[in-house]
KEKE-3310 file (N, C-alpha, C; in steps of 0.2 Angstrom, whole numbers, plus 5000, padded with zeros to 4 digits):
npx = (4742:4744:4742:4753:4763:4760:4763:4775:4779:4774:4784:4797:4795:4792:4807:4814:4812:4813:4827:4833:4828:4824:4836:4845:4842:4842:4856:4862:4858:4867:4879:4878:4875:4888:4897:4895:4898:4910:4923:4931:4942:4946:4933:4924:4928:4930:4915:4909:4916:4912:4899:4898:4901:4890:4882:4884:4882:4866:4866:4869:4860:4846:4851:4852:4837:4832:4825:4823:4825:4827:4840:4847:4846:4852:4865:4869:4869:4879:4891:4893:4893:4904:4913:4912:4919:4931:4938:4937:4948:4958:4956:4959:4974:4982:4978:4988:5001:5005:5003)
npy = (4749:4760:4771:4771:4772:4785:4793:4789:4798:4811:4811:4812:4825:4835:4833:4836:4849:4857:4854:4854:4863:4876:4879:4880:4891:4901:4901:4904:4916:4924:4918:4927:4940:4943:4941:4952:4960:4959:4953:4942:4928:4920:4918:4915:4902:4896:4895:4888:4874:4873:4872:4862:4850:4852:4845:4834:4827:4827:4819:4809:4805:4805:4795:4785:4782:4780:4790:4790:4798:4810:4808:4806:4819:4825:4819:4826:4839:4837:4836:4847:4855:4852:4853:4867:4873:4862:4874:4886:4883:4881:4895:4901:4895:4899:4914:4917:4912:4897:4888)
npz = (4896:4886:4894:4905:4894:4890:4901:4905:4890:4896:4907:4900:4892:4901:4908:4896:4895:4908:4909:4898:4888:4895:4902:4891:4883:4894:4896:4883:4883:4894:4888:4877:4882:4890:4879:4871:4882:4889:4879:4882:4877:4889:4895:4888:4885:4898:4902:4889:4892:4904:4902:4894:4901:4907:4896:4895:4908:4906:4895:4902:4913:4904:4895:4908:4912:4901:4891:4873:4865:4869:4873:4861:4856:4867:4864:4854:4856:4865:4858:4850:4859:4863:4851:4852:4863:4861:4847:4856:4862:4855:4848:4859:4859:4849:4851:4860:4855:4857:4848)
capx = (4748:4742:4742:4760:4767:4757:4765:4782:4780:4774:4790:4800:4793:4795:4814:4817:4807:4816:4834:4836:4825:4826:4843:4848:4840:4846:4866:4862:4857:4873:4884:4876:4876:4896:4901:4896:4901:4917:4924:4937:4941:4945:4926:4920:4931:4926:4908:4908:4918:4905:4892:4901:4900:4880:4877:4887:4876:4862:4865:4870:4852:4844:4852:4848:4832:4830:4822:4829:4825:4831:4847:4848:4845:4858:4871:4869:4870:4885:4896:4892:4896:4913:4916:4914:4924:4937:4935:4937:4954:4960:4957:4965:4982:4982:4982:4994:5005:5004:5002)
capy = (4750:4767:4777:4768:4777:4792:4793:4791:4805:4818:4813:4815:4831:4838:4830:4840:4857:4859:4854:4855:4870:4883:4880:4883:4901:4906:4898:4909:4924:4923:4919:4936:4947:4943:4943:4960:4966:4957:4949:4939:4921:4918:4919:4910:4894:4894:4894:4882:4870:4870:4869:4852:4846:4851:4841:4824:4823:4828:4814:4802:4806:4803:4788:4776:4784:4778:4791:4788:4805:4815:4805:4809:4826:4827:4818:4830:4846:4836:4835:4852:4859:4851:4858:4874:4870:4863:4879:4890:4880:4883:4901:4903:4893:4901:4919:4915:4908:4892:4883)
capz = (4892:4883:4899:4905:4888:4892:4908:4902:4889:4900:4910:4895:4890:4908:4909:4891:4897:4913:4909:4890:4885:4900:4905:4885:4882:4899:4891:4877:4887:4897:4881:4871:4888:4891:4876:4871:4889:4891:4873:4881:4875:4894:4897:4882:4885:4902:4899:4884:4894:4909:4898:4890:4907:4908:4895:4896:4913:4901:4891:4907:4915:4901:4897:4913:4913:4893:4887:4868:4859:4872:4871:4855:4857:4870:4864:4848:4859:4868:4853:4849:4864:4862:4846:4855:4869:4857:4845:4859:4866:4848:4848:4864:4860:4845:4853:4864:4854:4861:4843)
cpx = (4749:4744:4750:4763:4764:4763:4773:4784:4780:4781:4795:4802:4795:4803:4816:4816:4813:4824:4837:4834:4825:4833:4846:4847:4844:4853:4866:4861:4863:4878:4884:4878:4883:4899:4901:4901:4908:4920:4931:4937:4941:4937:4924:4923:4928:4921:4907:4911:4911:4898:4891:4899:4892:4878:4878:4883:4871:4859:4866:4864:4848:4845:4849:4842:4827:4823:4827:4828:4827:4838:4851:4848:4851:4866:4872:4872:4876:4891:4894:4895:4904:4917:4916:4919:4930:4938:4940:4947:4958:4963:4963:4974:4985:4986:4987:5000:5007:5003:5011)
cpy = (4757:4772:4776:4774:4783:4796:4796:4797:4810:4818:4816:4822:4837:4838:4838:4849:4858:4857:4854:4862:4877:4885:4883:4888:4904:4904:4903:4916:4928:4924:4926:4941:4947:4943:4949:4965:4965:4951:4946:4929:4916:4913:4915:4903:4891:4892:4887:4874:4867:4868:4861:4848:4845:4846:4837:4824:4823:4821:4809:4800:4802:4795:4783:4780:4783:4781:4794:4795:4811:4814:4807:4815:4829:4824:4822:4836:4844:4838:4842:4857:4858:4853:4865:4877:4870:4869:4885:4889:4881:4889:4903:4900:4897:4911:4921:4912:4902:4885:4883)
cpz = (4890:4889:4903:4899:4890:4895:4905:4897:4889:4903:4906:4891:4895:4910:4904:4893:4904:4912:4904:4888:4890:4901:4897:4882:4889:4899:4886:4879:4888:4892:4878:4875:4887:4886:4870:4875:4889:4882:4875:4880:4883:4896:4895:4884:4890:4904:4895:4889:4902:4906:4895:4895:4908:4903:4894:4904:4911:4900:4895:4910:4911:4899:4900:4912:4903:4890:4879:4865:4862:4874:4866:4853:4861:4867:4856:4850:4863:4863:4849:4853:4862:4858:4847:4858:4864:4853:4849:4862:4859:4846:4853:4864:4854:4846:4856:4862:4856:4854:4840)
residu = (UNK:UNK:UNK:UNK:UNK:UNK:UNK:UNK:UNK:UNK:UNK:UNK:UNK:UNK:UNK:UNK:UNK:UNK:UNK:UNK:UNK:UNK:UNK:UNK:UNK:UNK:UNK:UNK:UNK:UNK:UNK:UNK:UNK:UNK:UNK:UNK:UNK:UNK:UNK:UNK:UNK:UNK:UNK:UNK:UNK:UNK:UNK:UNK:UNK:UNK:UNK:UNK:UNK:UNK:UNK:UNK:UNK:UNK:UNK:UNK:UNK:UNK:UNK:UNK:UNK:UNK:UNK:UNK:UNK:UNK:UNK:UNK:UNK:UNK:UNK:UNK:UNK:UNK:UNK:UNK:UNK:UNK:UNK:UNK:UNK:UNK:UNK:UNK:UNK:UNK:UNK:UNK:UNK:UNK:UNK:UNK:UNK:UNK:UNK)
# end
């Protein structure tokens, strides 16, 4: 039973490492480079928005695959993202006269 849990929280660990933690330094790289180079809300809404999307699959993955702490961890970074996302859809209706 010990080595079963083992098992499982190497995958766990593996799952969070290669889709949660690389991908989210290299989102951050991305966001910092672009938005020194190009400061347009265009860009950022764009981005934020794709990212929402990365991680409601995140947290879908996770899910059937019930690992519970990285469930939790995404559906944290999910509702996060969103408020970026929305945020950023805000800014832009706003610049645009659009409110």
């Amino acid at each position: 039973m010990k080595n079963q849990n083992d098992e499982q929280r190497r995958k766990q660990l593996k799952f969070e490492r290669n889709f949660i933690n690389i991908p989210f330094l290299g989102f951050a790289l991305v966001i910092a480079i672009l938005n020194l180079s190009f400061p347009d809300i265009n860009i950022m809404m764009t981005l934020f928005g794709l990212f929402f999307l990365y991680n409601g699959g995140i947290l879908f993955v996770s899910f059937i695959k019930h690992y519970k702490r990285t469930t939790i961890l995404s559906l944290f970074l999910t509702i996060l993202t969103l408020a970026l996302f929305g945020l950023s859809l805000y800014l832009y209706a706003t610049a645009n006269n659009l409110i």
